[in-house]
N, C-alpha and C positions, 0 to 999 in steps of 0.2 A: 114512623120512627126513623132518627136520623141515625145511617150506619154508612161504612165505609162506599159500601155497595149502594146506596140510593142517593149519597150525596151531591153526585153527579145532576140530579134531577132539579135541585134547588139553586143550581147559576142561573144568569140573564146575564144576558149582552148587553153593554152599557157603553157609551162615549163613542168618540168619531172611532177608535181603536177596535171598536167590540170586544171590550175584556169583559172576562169574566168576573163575574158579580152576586153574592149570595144575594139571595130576594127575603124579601118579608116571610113569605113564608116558611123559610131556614129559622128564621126567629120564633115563629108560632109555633112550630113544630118541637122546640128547645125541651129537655126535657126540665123537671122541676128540679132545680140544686137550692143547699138549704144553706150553703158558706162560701164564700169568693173560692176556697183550697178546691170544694168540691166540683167546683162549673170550671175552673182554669183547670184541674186534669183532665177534667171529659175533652176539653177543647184541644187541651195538647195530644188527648190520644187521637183525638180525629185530624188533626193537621200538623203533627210532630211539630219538626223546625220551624213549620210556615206560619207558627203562631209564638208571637213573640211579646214580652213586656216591651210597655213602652215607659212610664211610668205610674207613681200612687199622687192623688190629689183628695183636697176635701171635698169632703158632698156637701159645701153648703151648712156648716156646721151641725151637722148631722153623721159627724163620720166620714170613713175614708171610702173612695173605689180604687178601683186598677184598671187601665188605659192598657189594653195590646192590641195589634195587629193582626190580622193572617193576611199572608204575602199571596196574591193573589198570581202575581209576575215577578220573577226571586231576579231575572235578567235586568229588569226598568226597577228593583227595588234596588238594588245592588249598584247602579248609576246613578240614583237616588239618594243613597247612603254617601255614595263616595262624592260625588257635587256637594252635598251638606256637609262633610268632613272637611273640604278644600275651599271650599266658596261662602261656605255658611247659605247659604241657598241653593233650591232644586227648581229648576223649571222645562218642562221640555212636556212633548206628546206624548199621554200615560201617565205620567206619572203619578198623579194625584191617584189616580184609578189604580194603583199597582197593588195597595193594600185596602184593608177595610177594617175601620175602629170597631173593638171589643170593651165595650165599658162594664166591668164586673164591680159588684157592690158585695161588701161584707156580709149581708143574709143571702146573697147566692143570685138574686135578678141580676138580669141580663141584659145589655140594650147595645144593636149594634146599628151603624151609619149606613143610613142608603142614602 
């Protein structure tokens, strides 16, 4: 079960950087949610701020999902943000790595980006 206290267990080290990175099996382990409302709070209780909307898109005309993030590196997401504000572009070491996509669907599955 994923809780504040085991979630530590579910990183890997990824990229020339070694940041940290939920694994697959952070995803396997998810518990069942039955509505997009109910898996986005689970997920903001476990990662407060560090989980954030990004935006809503069609599934494919099937309905909508929801696109968030959890900020993996709030310091290279935060240089990341502000280069996208000023440049309209982010490119540097890390930074693709600094967050990780949360793709939520209206009946509640889950699918996130490794």
């Amino acid at each position: 079960m994923i809780t504040q206290e085991t979630l530590e267990g579910y990183y890997v080290t990824i990229g020339r950087l070694k940041q940290k990175y939920l694994s697959e099996k952070f995803e396997q382990d998810l518990p069942t949610f039955t509505s997009h409302a109910e898996a986005a709070d689970w997920f903001r209780s476990l990662f407060a701020d560090s989980f954030v909307f990004v935006e809503q898109t069609d599934a494919a005309g099937t309905g909508v999902y929801y696109l968030y993030d959890i900020i993996h590196d709030k310091t290279l997401w935060e240089a990341r943000q502000k280069s996208l504000s000023e440049k309209g572009t982010a490119s540097g070491l890390g930074m693709l790595l600094c967050t990780q996509r949360v793709d939520i669907y209206e009946d509640g599955s889950v699918q996130l980006a490794f």
